[in-house]
C-alpha positions in Angstrom: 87.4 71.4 109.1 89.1 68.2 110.2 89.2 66.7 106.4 92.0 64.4 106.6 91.9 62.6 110.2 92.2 59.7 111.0 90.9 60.3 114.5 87.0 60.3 115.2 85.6 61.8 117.7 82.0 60.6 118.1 79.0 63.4 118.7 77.8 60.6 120.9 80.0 61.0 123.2 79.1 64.7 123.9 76.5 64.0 126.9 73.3 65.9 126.9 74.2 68.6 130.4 77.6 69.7 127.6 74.9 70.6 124.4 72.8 72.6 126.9 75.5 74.8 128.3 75.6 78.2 126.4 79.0 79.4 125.2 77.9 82.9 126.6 79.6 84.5 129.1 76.2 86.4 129.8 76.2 88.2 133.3 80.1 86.8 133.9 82.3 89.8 135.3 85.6 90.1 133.4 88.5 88.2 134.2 91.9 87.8 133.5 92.6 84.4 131.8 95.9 82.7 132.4 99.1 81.9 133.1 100.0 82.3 129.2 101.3 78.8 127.6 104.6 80.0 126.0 106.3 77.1 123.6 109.2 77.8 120.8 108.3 76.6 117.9 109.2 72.6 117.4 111.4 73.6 114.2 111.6 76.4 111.6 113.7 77.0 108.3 114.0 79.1 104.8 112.3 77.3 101.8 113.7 77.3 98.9 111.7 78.9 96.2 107.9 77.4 96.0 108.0 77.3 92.5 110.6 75.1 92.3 109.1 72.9 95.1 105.3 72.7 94.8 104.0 69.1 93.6 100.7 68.3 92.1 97.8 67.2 94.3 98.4 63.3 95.2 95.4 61.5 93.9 93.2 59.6 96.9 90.1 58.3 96.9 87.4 60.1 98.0 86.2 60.9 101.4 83.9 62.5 103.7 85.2 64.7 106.5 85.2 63.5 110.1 81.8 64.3 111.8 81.6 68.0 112.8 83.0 68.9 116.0 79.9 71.0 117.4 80.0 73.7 119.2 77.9 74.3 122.7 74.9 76.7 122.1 71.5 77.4 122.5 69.2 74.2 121.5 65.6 75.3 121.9 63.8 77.1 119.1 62.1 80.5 119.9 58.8 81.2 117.7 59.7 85.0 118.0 60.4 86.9 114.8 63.3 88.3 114.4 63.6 92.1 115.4 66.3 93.1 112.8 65.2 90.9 110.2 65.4 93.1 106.5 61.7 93.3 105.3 62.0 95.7 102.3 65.2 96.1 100.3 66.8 98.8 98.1 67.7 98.5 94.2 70.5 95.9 93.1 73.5 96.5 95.5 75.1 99.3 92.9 78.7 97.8 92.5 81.2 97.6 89.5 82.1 94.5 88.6 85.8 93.3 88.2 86.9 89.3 87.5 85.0 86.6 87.6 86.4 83.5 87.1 87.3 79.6 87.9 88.7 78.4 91.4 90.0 75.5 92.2 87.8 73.0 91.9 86.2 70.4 89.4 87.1 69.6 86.5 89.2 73.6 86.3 93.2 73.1 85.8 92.9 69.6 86.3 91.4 69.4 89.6 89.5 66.8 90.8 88.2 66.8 94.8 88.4 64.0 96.9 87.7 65.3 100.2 84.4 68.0 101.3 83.9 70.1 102.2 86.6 72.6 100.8 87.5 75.2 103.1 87.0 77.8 100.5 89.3 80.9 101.2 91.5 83.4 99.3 92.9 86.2 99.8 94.6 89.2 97.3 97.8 90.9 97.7 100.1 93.0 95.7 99.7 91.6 92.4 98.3 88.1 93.0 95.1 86.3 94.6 95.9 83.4 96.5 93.1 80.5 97.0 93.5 77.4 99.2 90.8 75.1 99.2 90.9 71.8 101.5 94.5 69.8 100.5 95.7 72.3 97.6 95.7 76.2 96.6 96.5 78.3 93.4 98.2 81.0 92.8 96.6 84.0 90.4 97.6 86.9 88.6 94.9 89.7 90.0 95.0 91.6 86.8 93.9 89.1 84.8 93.0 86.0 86.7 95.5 83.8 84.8 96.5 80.8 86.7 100.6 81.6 87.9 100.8 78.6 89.3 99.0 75.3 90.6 96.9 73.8 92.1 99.4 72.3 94.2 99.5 70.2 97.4 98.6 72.1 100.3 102.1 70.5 102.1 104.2 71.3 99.1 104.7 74.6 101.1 107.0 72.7 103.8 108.6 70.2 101.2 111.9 69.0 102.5 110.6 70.8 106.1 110.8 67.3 107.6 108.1 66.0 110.4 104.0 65.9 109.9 104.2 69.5 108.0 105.8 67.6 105.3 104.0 64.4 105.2 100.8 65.1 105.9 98.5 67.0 103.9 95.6 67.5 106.5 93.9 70.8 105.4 91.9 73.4 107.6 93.9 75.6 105.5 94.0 79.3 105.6 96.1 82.1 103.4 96.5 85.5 105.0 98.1 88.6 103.2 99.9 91.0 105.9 99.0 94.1 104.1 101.5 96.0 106.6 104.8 94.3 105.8 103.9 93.1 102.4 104.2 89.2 103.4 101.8 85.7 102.5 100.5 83.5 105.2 99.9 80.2 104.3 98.8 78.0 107.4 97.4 74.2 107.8 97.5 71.8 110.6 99.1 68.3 110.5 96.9 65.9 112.4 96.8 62.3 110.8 100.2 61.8 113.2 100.6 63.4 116.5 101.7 65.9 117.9 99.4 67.7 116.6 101.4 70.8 114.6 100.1 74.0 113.2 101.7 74.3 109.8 102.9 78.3 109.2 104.9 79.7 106.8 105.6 83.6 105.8 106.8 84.0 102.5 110.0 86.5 102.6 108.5 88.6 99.8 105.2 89.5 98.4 105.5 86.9 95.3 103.7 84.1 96.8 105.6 82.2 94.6 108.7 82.3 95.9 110.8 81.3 99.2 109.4 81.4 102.8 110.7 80.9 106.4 108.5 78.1 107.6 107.1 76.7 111.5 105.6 74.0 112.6 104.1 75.0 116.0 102.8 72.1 118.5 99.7 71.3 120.3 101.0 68.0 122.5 98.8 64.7 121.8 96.1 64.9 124.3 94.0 68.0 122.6 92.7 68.1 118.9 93.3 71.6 117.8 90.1 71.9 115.1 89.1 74.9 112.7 91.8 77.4 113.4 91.1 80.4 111.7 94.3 83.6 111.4 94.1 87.4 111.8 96.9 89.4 110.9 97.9 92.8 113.7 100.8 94.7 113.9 102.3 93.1 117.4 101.5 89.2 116.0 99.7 86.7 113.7 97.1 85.5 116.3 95.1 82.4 115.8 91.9 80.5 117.5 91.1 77.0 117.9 88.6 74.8 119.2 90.1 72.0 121.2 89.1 68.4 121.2 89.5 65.0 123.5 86.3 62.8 123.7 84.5 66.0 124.1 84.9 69.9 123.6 87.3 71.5 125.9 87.5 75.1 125.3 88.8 77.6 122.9 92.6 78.1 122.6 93.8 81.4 121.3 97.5 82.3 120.6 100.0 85.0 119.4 102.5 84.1 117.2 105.4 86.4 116.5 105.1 87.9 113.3 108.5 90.0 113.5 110.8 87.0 114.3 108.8 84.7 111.8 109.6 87.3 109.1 113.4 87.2 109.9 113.3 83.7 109.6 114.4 83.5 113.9 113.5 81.3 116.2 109.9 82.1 117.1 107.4 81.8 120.4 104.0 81.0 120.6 102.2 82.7 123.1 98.5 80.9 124.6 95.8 80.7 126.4 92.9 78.5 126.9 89.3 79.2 128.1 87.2 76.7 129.2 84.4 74.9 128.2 82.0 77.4 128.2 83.6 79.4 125.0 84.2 78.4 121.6 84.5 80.0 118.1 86.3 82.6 118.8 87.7 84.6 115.8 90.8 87.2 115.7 90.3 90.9 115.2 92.0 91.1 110.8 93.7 94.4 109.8 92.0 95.7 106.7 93.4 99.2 105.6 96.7 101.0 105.9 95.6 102.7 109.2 97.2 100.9 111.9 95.5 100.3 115.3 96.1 102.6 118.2 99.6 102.4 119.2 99.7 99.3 121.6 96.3 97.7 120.9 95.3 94.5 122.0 94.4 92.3 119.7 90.5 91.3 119.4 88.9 87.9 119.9 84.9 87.5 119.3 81.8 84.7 119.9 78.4 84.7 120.5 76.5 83.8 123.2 73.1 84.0 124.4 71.3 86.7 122.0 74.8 88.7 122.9 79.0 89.0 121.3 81.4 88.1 123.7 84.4 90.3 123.4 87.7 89.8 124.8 91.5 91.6 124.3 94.6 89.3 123.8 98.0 91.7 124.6 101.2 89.9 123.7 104.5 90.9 125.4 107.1 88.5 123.1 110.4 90.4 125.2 108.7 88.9 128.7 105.8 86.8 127.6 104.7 86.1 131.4 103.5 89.4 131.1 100.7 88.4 128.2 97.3 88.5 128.8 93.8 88.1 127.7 91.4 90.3 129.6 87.3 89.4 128.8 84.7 88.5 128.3 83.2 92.0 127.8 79.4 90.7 127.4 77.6 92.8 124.3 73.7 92.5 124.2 72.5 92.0 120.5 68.9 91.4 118.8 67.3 88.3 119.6 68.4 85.1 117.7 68.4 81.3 117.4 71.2 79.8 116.0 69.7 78.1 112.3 69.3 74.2 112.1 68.8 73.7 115.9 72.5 74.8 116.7 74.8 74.5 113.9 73.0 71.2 111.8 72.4 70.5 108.6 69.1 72.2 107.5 69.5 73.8 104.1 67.3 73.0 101.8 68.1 71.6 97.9 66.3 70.9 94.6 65.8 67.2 93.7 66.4 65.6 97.2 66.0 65.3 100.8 69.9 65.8 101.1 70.3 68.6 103.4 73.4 71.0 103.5 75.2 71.6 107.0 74.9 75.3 108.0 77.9 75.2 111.0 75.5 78.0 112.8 77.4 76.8 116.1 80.2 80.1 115.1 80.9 83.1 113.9 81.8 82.9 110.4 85.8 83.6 109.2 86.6 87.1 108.8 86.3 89.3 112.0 87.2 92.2 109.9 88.8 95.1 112.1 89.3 98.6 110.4 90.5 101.8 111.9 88.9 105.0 110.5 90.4 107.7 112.8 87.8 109.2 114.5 86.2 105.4 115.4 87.0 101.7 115.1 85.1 99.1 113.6 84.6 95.2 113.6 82.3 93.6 111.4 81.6 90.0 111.8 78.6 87.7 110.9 76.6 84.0 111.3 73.6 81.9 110.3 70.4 82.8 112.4 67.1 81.7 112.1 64.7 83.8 110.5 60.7 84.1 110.1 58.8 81.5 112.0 56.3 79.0 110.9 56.5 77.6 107.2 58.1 80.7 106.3 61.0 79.7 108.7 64.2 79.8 107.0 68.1 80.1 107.7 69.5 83.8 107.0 72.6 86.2 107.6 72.8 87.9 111.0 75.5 90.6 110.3 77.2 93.2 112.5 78.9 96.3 113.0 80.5 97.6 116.4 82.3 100.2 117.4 85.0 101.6 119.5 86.2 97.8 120.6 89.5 99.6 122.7 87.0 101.6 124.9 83.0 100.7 125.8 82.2 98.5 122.8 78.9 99.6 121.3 76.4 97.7 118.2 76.4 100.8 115.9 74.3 98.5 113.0 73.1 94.9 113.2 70.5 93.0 110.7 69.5 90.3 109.3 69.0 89.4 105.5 65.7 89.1 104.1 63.3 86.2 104.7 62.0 85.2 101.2 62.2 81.3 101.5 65.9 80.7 100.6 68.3 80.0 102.9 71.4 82.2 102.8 74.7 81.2 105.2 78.4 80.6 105.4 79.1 84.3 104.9 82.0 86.4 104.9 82.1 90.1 105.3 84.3 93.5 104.5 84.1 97.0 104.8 86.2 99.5 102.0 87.8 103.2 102.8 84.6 104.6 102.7 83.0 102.3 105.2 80.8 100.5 102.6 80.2 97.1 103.3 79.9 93.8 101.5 78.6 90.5 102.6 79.3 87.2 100.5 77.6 84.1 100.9 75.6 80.9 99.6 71.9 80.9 98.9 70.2 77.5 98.4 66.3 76.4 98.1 64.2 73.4 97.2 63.8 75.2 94.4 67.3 77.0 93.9 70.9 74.8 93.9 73.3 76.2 95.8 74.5 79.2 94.5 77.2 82.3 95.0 75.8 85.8 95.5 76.6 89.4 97.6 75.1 92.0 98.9 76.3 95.2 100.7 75.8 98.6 101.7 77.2 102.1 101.3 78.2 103.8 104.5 75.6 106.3 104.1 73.0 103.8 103.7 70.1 103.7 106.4 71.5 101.8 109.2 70.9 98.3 109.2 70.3 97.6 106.0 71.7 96.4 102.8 70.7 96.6 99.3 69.5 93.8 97.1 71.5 91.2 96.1 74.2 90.5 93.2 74.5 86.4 92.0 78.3 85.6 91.3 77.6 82.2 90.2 74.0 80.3 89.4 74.5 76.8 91.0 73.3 74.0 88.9 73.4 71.1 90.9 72.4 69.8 94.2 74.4 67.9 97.0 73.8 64.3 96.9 74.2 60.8 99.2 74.5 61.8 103.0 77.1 64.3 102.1 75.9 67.5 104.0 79.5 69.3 104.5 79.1 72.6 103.2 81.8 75.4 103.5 83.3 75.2 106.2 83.6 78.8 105.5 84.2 81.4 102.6 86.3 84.5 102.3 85.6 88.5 101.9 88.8 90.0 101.2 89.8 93.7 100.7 92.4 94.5 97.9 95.3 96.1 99.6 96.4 98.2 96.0 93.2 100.4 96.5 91.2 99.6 99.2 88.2 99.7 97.8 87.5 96.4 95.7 86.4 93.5 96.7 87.8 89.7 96.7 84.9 86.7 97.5 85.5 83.3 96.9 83.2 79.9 98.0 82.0 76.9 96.4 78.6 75.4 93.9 78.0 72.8 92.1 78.6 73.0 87.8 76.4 69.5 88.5 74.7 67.5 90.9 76.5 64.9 92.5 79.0 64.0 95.2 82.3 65.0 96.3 82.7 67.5 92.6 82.6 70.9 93.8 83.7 73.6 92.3 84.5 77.3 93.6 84.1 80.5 92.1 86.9 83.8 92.9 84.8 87.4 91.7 85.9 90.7 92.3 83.7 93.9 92.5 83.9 97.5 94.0 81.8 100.6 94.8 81.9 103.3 92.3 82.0 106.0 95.0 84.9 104.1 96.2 88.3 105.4 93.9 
């Protein structure tokens, strides 16, 4: 989140009545929000090719990231167990392994971090896997896993761009692949000057390598835009913030449009903002090659009180008055408490009394959307509380819904098993076939922060998934007051079959401070082909 700033924004000044409101929506009727905010983008332009423009991370000295901007939820604990907890699991989740190999991080192609946490994510494409971690990304060959290029600077993507794209490096980064028209997404914001811009370029082709038409979109002065987080439909790119002054002002969702960004035109934004009573919202994400119904909305998602909040964003770009975003459709869930008391930092470590940060206040980052024909799903997930008493621990709360464009409905739901380690900051998927896999890290006072997986095939009892896979054995805790952790990971779905499996996240090689590493592992179902 917010790695770069040089703006604070204190949790003190948050006042007690603003942590007790619910971002719920519970027992609201629908509305329409609005009137949309419609900008132009402040500039855009072609790049020439990256390769020839990309420059090596710029070494600084090592930092912590602003204090988290929390999130309103639920504070009080409940003692109650929770109903959808996992109590007995099945054999080891039966996948085939692909790659498994070295992300950008310490001491790998020269790396070295000097800002946490990393903002893991990647994401594969046609032939390549692209990873962006907080200030730099890499580019792959997702055959083989050989590096093709990088790690460069995260603002090497808008070199010569002119403005804060170009001279800031300010991270929040996220890399989309628009598995429709074949094109990379490669998105920060620039914050350390104002305005405050959103950073978006589209590459013209599918080698991430070469040239892109590039945007800078802006949010005015007044308003930190924090954590925005992208999912790719056929209408738009649409993206959600969480928006800042002294305290937390509401979400802020927006379309931009995709068509005219990939001509390289002039190009709208198109937004609205909710108030304070939402936040963490996250965009429906095409996976698969089957489109949406014809003239869907797009999909935005939080939770509330033991409930999702659901709302629909439809974009007009030829009279963009005529946007809107209908919602919130209110969708009861099994019981839950958010882990760590609301979003804090509460995971335990080997070694020391350092705790890791579990940002329970949100969904986590993909709100995977895939259209099977005869019903639509979403699959999304967060960090619950699970067990109760010294068995009390922080888990995975994961779901599936269904038919989001009529009467949404919770077809599964559940909740990792309770066995003393902590498992959060997950990312999740579904294949063709409607199996499922869940990515995440696991951490105990008696484990270091590891990577592992788990998932499900779609004709798996519901609610359930199989035991879990370990992607990478940490070997190090976490140390001096640094308990940034994430701030998210990424479960991605390989466009060339649609059946394996991209995760990447971060460990430690050893303990320490500010010298993660990340991990990039592919796997797949065998009934999947």
């Amino acid at each position: 989140m917010n790695k770069l700033l040089r703006l604070s924004i204190s949790s003190a000044l948050i006042s007690s009545s603003f942590l007790l409101a619910l971002v719920s929506g519970k027992g609201q009727p629908q509305q329409q929000a609005g009137p949309p905010q419609i900008k132009q983008s402040l500039r855009h332009d072609v790049s020439p090719a990256l390769r020839d423009i990309a420059r090596p991370p710029q070494p600084r000295a090592v930092r912590e990231a602003e204090p988290v901007r929390r999130l309103p939820v639920q504070l009080l604990e409940t003692q109650q167990q929770d109903p959808v907890a996992q109590i007995n699991v099945g054999p080891l989740v039966g996948t085939t392994p692909g790659l498994n190999f070295a992300g950008v991080g310490n001491g790998d192609y020269g790396f070295a971090p000097d800002a946490a946490p990393p903002d893991t994510n990647g994401v594969v494409g046609a032939t390549q896997f692209v990873q962006w971690v907080n200030e730099s990304f890499a580019v792959f060959n997702k055959t083989t896993g050989a590096l093709v290029m990088g790690p460069v600077a995260g603002n090497s993507v808008w070199a010569g761009f002119g403005g804060g794209c170009e001279t800031n490096n300010d991270g929040d980064p996220i890399v989309q692949y628009d598995k429709i028209n074949n094109r990379w997404i490669l998105t920060q914001f620039s914050v350390s000057t104002t305005p405050y811009l959103q950073c978006v370029a589209v590459s013209t082709t599918s080698d991430a390598t070469g040239t892109y038409n590039r945007y800078s979109f802006n949010y005015g002065s007044s308003e930190f835009p924090d954590y925005p987080k992208v999912g790719v439909w056929p209408d738009a790119y649409y993206i959600s913030f969480n928006m800042f002054t002294s305290t937390f002002t509401g979400a802020q969702v927006c379309a931009y449009d995709g068509a005219a960004m990939r001509a390289g035109a002039a190009a709208a934004q198109v937004c609205f903002h909710l108030s304070s009573a939402y936040g963490g919202l996250l965009p429906s994400d095409l996976d698969g090659p089957s489109l949406p119904p014809a003239g869907s909305s797009n999909f935005f998602l939080n939770f509330g009180t033991n409930s999702l909040n659901l709302w629909k964003f439809h974009v007009d770009f030829a009279n963009p008055a005529n946007s809107t975003l209908t919602g919130p459709t209110n969708i009861a869930v099994a019981a839950f408490t958010a882990a760590c008391r609301g979003g804090g930092a509460c995971i335990p470590q080997p070694n020391t009394s350092q705790k890791l940060d579990s940002l329970a206040d949100r969904l986590m980052y993909r709100l995977a959307y895939r259209n099977f024909g005869a019903f639509e799903s979403l699959v999304v997930n967060h960090s619950v509380t699970a067990g109760s008493g010294r068995a009390k621990t922080t888990s995975v709360r994961w779901y599936e819904l269904r038919n989001p464009n009529g009467t949404p409905t919770v077809y599964q739901q559940g909740t990792l098993t309770v066995d003393g380690t902590s498992r959060w900051m997950g990312s999740i998927a579904m294949d063709k076939l409607g199996n499922m896999a869940l990515g995440y890290s696991a951490s105990s006072s008696s484990l270091f922060p590891s990577i592992r997986y788990t998932g499900r095939l779609a004709t798996d009892p519901l609610g359930t998934m199989q035991s879990e896979n370990t992607i990478q054995a940490g070997a190090g805790s976490q140390l001096r007051n640094l308990n940034r952790w994430g701030d998210y990971s990424s479960m991605a779905v390989d466009p060339g079959d649609d059946c394996t499996f991209w995760y990447t996240t971060e460990y430690l090689k050893s303990s320490g401070t500010f010298n993660w590493s990340t991990r990039i592992a592919s796997f797949k179902f065998p009934n999947c082909q």
